[in-house]
C-alpha positions as CSV (number, residue, x, y, z in Angstrom):
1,X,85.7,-7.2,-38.8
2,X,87.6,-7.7,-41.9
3,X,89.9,-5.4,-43.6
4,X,92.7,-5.7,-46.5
5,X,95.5,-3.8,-47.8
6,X,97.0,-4.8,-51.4
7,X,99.7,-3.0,-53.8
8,X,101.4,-4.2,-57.0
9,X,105.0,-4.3,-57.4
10,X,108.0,-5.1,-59.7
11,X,111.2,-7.1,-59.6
12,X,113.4,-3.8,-59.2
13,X,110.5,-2.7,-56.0
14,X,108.5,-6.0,-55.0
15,X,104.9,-5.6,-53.8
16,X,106.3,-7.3,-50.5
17,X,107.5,-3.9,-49.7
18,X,104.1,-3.5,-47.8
19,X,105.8,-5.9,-45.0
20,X,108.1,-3.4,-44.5
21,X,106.1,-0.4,-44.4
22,X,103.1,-2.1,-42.3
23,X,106.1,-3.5,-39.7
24,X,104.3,-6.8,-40.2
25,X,106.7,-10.1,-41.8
26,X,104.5,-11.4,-44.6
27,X,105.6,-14.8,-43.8
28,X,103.9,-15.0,-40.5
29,X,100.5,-14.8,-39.3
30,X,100.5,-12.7,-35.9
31,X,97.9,-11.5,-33.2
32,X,97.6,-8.7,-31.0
33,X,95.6,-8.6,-27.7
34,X,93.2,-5.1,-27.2
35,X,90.7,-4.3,-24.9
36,X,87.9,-5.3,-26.8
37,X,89.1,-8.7,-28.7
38,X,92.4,-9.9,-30.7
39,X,93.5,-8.2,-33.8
40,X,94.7,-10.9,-36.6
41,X,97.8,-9.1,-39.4
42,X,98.3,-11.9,-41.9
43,X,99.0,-12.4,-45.7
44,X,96.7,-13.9,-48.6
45,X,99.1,-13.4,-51.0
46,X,102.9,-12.3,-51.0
47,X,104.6,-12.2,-54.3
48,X,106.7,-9.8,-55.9
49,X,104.0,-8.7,-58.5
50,X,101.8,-8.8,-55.6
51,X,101.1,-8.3,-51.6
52,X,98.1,-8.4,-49.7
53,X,98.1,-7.6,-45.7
54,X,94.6,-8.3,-43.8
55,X,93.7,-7.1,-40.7
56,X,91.0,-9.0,-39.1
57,X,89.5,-7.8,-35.8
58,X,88.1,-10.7,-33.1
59,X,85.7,-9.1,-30.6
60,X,84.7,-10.2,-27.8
61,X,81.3,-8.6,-27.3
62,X,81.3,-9.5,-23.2
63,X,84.4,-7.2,-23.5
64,X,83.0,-4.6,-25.5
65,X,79.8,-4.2,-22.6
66,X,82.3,-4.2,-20.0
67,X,84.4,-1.7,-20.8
68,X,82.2,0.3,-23.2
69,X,79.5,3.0,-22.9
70,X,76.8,0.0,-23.3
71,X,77.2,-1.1,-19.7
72,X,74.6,-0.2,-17.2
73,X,71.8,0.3,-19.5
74,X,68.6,-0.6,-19.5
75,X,67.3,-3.8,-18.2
76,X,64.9,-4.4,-20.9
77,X,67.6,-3.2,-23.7
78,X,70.5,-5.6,-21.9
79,X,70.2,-8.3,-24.3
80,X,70.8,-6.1,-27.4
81,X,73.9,-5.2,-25.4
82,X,75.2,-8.2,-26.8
83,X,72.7,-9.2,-29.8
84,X,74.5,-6.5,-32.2
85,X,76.2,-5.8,-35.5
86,X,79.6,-4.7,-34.0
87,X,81.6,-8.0,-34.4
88,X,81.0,-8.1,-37.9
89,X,81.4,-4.5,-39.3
90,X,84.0,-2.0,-39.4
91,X,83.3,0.5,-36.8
92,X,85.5,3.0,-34.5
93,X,86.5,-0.8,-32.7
94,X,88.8,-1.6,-36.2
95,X,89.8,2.1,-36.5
96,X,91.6,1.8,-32.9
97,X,93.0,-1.7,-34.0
98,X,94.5,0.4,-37.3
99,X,96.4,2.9,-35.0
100,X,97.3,0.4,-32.8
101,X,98.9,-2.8,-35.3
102,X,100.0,-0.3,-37.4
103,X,101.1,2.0,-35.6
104,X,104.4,3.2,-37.5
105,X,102.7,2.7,-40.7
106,X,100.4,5.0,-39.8
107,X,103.2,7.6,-38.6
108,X,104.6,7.2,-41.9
109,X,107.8,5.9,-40.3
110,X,110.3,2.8,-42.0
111,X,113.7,3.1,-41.6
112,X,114.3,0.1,-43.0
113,X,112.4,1.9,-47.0
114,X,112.1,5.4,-45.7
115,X,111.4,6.4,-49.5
116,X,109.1,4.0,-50.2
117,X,107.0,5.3,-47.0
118,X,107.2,9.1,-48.4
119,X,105.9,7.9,-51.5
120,X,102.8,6.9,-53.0
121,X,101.8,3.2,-53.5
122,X,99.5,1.4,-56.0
123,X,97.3,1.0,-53.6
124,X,93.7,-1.5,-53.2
125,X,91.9,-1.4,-49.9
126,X,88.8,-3.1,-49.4
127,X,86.1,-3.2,-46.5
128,X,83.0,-5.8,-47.5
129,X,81.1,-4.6,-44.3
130,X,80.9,-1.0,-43.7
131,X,78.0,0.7,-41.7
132,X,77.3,3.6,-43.8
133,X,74.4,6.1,-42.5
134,X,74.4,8.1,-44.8
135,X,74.5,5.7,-47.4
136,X,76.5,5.0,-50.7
137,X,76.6,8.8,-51.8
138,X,78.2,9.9,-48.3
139,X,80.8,7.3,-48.6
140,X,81.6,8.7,-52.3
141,X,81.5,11.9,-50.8
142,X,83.8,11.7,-47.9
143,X,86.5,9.4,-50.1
144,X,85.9,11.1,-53.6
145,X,88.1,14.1,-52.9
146,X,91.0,12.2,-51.1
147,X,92.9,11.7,-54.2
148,X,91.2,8.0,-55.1
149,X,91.3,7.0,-58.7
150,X,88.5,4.5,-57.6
151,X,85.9,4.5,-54.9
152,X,83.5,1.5,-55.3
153,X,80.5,1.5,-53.5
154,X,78.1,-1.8,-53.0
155,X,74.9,-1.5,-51.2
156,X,74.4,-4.9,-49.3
157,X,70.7,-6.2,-49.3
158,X,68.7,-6.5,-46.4
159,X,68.0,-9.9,-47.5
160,X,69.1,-11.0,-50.9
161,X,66.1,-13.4,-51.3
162,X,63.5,-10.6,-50.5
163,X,65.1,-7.7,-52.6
164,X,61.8,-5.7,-52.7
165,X,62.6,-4.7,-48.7
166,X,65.5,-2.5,-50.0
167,X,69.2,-2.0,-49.1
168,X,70.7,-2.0,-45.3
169,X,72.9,0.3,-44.4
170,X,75.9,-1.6,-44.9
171,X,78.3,-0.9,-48.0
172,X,81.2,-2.9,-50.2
173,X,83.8,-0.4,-49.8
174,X,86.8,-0.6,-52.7
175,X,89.3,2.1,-52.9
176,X,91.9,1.9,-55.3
177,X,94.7,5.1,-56.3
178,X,98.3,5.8,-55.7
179,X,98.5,7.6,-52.7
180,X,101.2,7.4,-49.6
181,X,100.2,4.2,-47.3
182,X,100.1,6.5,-44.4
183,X,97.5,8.7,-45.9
184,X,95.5,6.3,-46.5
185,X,95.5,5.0,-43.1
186,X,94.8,7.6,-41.4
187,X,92.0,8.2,-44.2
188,X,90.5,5.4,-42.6
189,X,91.1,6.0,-39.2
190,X,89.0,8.9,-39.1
191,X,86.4,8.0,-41.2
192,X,85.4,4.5,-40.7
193,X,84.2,5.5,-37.4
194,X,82.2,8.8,-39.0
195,X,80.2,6.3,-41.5
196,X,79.0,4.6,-38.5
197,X,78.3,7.5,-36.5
198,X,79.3,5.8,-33.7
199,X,82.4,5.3,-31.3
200,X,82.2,2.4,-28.6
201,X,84.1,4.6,-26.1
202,X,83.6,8.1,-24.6
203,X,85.2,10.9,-26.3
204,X,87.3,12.9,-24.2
205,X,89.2,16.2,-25.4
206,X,92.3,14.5,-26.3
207,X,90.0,13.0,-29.5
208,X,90.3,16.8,-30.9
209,X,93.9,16.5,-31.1
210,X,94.0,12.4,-32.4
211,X,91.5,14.3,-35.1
212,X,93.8,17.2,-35.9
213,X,96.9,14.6,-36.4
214,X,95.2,12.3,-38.6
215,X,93.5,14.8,-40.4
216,X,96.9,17.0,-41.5
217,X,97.3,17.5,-45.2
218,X,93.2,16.3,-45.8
219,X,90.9,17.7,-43.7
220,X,91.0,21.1,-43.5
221,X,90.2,21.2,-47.0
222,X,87.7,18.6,-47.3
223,X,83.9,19.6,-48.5
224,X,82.4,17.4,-45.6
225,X,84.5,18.7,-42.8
226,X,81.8,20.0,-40.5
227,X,80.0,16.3,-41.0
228,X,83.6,14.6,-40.5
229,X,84.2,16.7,-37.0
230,X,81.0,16.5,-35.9
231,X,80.2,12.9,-36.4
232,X,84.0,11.9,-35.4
233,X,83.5,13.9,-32.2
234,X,80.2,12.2,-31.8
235,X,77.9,15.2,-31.8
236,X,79.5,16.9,-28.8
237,X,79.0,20.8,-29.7
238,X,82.1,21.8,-28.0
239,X,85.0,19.7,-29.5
240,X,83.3,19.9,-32.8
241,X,83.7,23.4,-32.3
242,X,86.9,23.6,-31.1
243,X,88.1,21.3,-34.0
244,X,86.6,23.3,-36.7
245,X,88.4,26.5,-35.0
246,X,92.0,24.9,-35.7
247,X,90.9,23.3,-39.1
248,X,89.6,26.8,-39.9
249,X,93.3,28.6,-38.6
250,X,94.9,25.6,-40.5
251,X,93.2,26.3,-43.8
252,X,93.3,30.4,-43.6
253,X,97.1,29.8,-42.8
254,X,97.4,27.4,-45.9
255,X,95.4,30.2,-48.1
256,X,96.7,33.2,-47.0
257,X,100.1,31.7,-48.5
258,X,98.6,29.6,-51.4
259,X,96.6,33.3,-52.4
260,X,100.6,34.4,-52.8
261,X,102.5,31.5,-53.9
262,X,100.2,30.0,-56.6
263,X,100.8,33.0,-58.7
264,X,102.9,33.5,-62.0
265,X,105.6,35.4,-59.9
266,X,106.4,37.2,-62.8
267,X,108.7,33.9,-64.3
268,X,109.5,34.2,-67.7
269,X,106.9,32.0,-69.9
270,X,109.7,31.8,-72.8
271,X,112.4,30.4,-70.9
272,X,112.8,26.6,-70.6
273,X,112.9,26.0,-67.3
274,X,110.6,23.9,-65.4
275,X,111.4,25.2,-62.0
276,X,108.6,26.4,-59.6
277,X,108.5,29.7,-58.3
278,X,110.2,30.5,-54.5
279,X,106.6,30.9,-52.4
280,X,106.4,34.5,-51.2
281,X,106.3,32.6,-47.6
282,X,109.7,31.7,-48.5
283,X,110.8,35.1,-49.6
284,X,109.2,36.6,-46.4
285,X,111.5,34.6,-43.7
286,X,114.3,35.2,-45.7
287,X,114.2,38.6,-45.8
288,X,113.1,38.4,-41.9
289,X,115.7,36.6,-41.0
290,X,118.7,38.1,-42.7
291,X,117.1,42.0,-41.4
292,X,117.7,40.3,-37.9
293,X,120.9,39.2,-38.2
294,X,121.9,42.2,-39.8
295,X,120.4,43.9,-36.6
296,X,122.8,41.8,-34.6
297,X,119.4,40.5,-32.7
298,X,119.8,37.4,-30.0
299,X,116.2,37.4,-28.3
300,X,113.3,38.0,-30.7
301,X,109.3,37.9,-30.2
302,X,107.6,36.8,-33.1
303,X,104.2,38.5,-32.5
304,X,101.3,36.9,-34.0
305,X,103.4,33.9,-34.6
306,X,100.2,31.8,-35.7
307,X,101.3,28.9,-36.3
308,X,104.7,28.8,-35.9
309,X,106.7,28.9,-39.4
310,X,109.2,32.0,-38.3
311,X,110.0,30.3,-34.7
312,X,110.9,26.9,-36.9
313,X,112.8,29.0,-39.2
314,X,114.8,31.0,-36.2
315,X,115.0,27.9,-34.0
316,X,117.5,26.8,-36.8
317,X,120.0,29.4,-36.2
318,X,122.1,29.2,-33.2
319,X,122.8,32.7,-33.4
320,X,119.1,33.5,-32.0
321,X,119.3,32.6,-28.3
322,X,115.9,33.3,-27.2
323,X,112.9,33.2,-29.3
324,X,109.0,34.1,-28.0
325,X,105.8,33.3,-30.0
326,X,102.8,35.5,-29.0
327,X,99.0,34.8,-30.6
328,X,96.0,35.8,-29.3
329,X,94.7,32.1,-30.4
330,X,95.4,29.1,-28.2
331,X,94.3,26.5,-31.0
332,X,96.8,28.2,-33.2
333,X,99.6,28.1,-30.1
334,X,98.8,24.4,-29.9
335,X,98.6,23.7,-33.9
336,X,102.4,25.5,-33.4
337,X,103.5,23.5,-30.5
338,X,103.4,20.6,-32.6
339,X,104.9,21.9,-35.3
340,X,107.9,22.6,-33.5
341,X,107.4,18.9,-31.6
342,X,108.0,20.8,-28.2
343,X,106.8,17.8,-26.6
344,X,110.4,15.7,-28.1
345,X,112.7,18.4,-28.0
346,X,116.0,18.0,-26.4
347,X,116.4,20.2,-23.2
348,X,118.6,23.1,-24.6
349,X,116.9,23.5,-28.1
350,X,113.5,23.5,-25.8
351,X,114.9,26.4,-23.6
352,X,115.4,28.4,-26.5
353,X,112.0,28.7,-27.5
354,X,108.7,29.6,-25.9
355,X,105.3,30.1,-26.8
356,X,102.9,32.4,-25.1
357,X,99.2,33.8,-25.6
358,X,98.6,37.5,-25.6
359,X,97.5,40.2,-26.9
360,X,99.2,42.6,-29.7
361,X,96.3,45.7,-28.5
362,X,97.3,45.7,-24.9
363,X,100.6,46.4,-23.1
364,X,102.4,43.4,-22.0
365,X,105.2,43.7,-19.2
366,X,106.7,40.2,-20.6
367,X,107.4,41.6,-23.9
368,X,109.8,44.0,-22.3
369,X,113.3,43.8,-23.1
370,X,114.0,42.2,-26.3
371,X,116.3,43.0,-29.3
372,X,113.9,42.6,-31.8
373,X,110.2,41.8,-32.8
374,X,108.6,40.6,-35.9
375,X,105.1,41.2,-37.0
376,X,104.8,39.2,-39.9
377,X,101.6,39.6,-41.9
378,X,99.5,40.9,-38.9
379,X,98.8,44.7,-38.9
380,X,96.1,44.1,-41.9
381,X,94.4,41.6,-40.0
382,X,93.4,44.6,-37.3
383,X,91.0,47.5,-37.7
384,X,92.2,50.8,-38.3
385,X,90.8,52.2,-35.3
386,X,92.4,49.4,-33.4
387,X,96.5,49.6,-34.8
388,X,97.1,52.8,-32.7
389,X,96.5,50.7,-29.9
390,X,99.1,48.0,-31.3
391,X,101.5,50.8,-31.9
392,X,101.6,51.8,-28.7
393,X,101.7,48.4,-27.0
394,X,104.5,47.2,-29.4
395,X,106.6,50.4,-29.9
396,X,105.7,52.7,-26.8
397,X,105.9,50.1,-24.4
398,X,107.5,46.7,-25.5
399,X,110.3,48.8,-27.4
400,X,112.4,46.2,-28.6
401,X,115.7,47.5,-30.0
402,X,114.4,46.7,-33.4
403,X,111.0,46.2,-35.3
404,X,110.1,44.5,-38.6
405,X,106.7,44.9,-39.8
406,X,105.4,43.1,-43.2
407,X,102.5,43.6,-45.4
408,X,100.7,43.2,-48.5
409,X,101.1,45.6,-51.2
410,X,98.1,46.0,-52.8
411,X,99.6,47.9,-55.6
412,X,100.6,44.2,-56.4
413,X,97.3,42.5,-56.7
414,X,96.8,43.2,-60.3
415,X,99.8,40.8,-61.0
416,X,98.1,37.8,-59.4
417,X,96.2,36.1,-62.1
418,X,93.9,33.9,-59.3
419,X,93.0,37.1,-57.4
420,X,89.4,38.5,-58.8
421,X,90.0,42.4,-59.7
422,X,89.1,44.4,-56.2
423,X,89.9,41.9,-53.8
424,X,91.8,41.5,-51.2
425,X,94.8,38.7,-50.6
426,X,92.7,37.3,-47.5
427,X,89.1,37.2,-46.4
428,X,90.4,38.5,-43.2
429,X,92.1,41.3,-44.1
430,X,90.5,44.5,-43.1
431,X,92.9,46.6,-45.0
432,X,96.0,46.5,-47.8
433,X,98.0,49.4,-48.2
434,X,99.8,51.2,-51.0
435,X,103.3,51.9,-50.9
436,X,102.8,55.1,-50.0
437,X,100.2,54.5,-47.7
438,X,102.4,52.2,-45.9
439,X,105.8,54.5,-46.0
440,X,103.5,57.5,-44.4
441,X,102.2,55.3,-41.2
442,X,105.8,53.5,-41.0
443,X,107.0,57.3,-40.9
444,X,104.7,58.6,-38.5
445,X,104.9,55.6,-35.9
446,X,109.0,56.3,-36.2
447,X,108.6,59.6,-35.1
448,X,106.4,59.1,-32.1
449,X,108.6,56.6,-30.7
450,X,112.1,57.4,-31.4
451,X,113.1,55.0,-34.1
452,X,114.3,55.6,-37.7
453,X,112.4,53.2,-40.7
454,X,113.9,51.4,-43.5
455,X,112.0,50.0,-46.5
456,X,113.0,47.1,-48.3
457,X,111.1,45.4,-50.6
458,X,110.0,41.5,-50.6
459,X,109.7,39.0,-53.6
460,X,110.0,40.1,-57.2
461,X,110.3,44.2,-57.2
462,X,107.6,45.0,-60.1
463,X,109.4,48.4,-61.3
464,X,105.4,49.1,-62.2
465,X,103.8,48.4,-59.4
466,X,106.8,47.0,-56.8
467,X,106.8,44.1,-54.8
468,X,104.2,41.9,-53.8
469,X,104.9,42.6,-49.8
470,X,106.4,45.5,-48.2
471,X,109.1,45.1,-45.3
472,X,109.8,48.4,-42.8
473,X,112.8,47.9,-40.4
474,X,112.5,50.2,-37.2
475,X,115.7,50.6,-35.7
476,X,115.3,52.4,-31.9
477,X,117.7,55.7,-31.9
478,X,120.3,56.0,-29.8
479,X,118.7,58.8,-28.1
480,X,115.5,56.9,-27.3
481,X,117.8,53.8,-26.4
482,X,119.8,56.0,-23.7
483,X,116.3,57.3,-22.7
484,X,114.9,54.0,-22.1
485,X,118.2,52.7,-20.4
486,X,117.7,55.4,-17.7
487,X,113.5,54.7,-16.8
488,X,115.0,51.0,-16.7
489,X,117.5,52.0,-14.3
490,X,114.8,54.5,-12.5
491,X,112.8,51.5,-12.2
492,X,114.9,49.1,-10.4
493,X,115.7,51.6,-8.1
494,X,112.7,51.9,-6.9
């Protein structure tokens, strides 16, 4: 298996670079052992103007029947066990070498260039044997949208002196573009082995999550996901599900914001400046954040904490001792886990924060206690008939000292040029509220419970239609504090 990586350079940034980023000395040839051969990293060419790094995969097809799913088949098939294509083409065997050689590179990590590695190269990569089922048009399909300025398909002849017996299914692959070096690896570390539709080792549950890391920034968004999870997870109905779950929460999350932040935001077209618009998002934790502090709030659940923006945002203030994330979903508690890197965080930072599933309709003794609770975007997301039931579980029997609720303002819609007339911000929203809409349920749920409410607007305040999303602060009364004080007291005595 054959694979190469080149990029241009200039004087000022020379195209050797690529040693750098690819952790590979362009002046030496090198080989790595792996379980199914020996991986070759050397360089054709290393000038300034120009670097090329090839990756050539040895495999040792005894190796690859011993420790792959081919052993113990048939009798009458074990000689094709060995009589087979996968020496010479790129398969799931040179997408393993990829993360493994290039392992960094992949990562997007050089601290020797750290900007060249968050930047985009000139890239060219080329594959000359690529199983394709699917043919030429799937392989234009699946790299088209990936931000190629190039994607050059040949079809390889079955047998060039017979050409009347057609094309194989082997391709030319050349993609050429600007795009970060990491991207692109991981580009092709998913979908080398989805062209073949094949993987030479069993896939285990862990593969959702190598899918889910290579596949952040691209995939969510791509028009062949379901084909990409599918085939990646090789055909196995529930990991393709369960990948298509998180990709789903990923691209709703992604939406739900870019529905709000791709808008004019009211900036003014005659000024001069250039500079983008803060993203509502933005706005939102802002405001958030400074309502808790001004509550003077240490511990705070973030219910419906998806996928974990706000507990980022409060895990950088000291001030916040304890944080909680609550969501229903456990792909989204997972997709947040990593976010926050629980896995590498330092001991204390790690005991600040914790992330648990549950749900906002039903009381829930563990969300007891607390100074404050946030539900950010959430309450338009549950049916009507279903928020009394929230009410209750959040301010009858969680009763934090303090509640912030957002939501839309629908009153705001009409400003958003990319939002058809009659629609709603979200495909899952089952409801957006006026102003006054909102003000009369924020006043009713006060009452019942013992707090007093607080509106403050978030974003630009239209002063025709106000602002884009509407923030109530529910602050517990001193009354209802005292009363709750006492059953907590009754209760420990008994």
């Amino acid at each position: 298996m054959f694979l190469t990586i080149s990029t241009t350079g200039t004087p000022e940034r020379p195209a050797t670079d690529l040693g750098f980023l690819l952790h590979k000395h362009p002046d030496r040839a090198q080989a790595f052992s792996t379980s199914h051969g020996t991986a070759h990293v050397f360089y054709p060419e290393a000038s300034a103007e120009r670097c090329t790094a090839a990756l050539l995969l040895e495999v040792d097809p005894v190796a690859l029947v011993r420790r792959g799913k081919g052993r113990g088949g048939a009798p009458d098939a074990a000689l094709a066990q060995y009589v087979n294509d996968r020496p010479y083409a790129a398969s799931s065997l040179l997408s393993v070498a990829l993360a493994t050689v290039f392992k960094s590179a992949l990562g997007g990590v050089c601290r020797a260039l750290p900007e060249r590695a968050g930047a985009p190269l000139p890239l060219r990569i080329e594959v000359p044997a690529l199983p394709a089922r699917g043919g030429a048009e799937l392989v234009r399909k699946l790299f088209g949208p990936l931000g190629w300025e190039r994607v050059e398909v040949t079809e390889v002849a079955l047998d060039e002196q017979f050409p009347e017996w057609g094309a194989s299914r082997y391709v030319r692959l050349v993609l050429e573009g600007e795009l970060r070096l990491a991207d692109a690896l991981r580009q092709l570390y998913i979908l080398l082995p989805v062209l073949d539709d094949a993987k030479h080792y069993w896939v285990a549950p862990d593969e959702v999550d190598k899918l889910l890391r290579a596949g952040e920034g691209w995939l969510a968004d791509h028009p062949e996901r379901p084909l990409i999870t599918r085939r990646y997870l090789s055909h196995r109905w529930g990991l393709t599900r369960q990948a298509d779950q998180a990709l789903e929460l990923v691209r709703l999350a992604e939406s739900d914001d870019l529905d709000v932040d791709s808008v004019d935001n009211a900036v003014d077209e005659s000024t001069d400046t250039e500079e983008k618009p803060v993203p509502l998002a933005e706005h939102r934790r802002t405001a958030i954040l400074e309502a808790l502090r001004g509550a003077g709030a240490h511990r705070v659940l973030d219910l419906g904490c998806g996928q974990g923006q706000l507990v980022q945002a409060l895990l950088k203030d000291v001030r916040f001792t304890e944080i909680v994330g609550v969501d229903v979903s456990m792909r989204a508690l997972t997709i947040a886990s990593r976010r926050l890197k629980l896995d590498r965080m330092g001991e204390r930072q790690a005991g600040r924060v914790t992330l648990q599933q549950g749900s906002l309709t039903y009381t829930d003794k563990r969300l007891k206690g607390y100074d404050a609770a946030v539900l950010s975007e959430v309450i338009e997301h549950l049916d009507l008939d279903r928020l009394p039931a929230l009410e209750y579980a959040v301010f009858g029997s969680a009763r934090p000292g303090t509640v912030l609720v957002t939501t839309p303002n629908v009153e705001y819609n009409v400003r958003w040029e990319s939002l058809p007339a009659g629609h709603v911000r979200h495909g899952d929203h089952r409801f957006e509220w006026t102003r006054a809409e909102f003000r009369e349920w924020t006043a009713k749920v006060a009452e019942r419970h013992g707090y007093t409410v607080a509106h403050l607007p978030v974003g630009p305040d239209d002063p025709e239609v106000g602002p884009p999303t509407q923030l109530a602060v529910f602050t517990l009364t001193d009354t209802a504090t005292d009363k709750n004080n006492e059953k907590k007291k009754e209760a420990e005595a008994a």
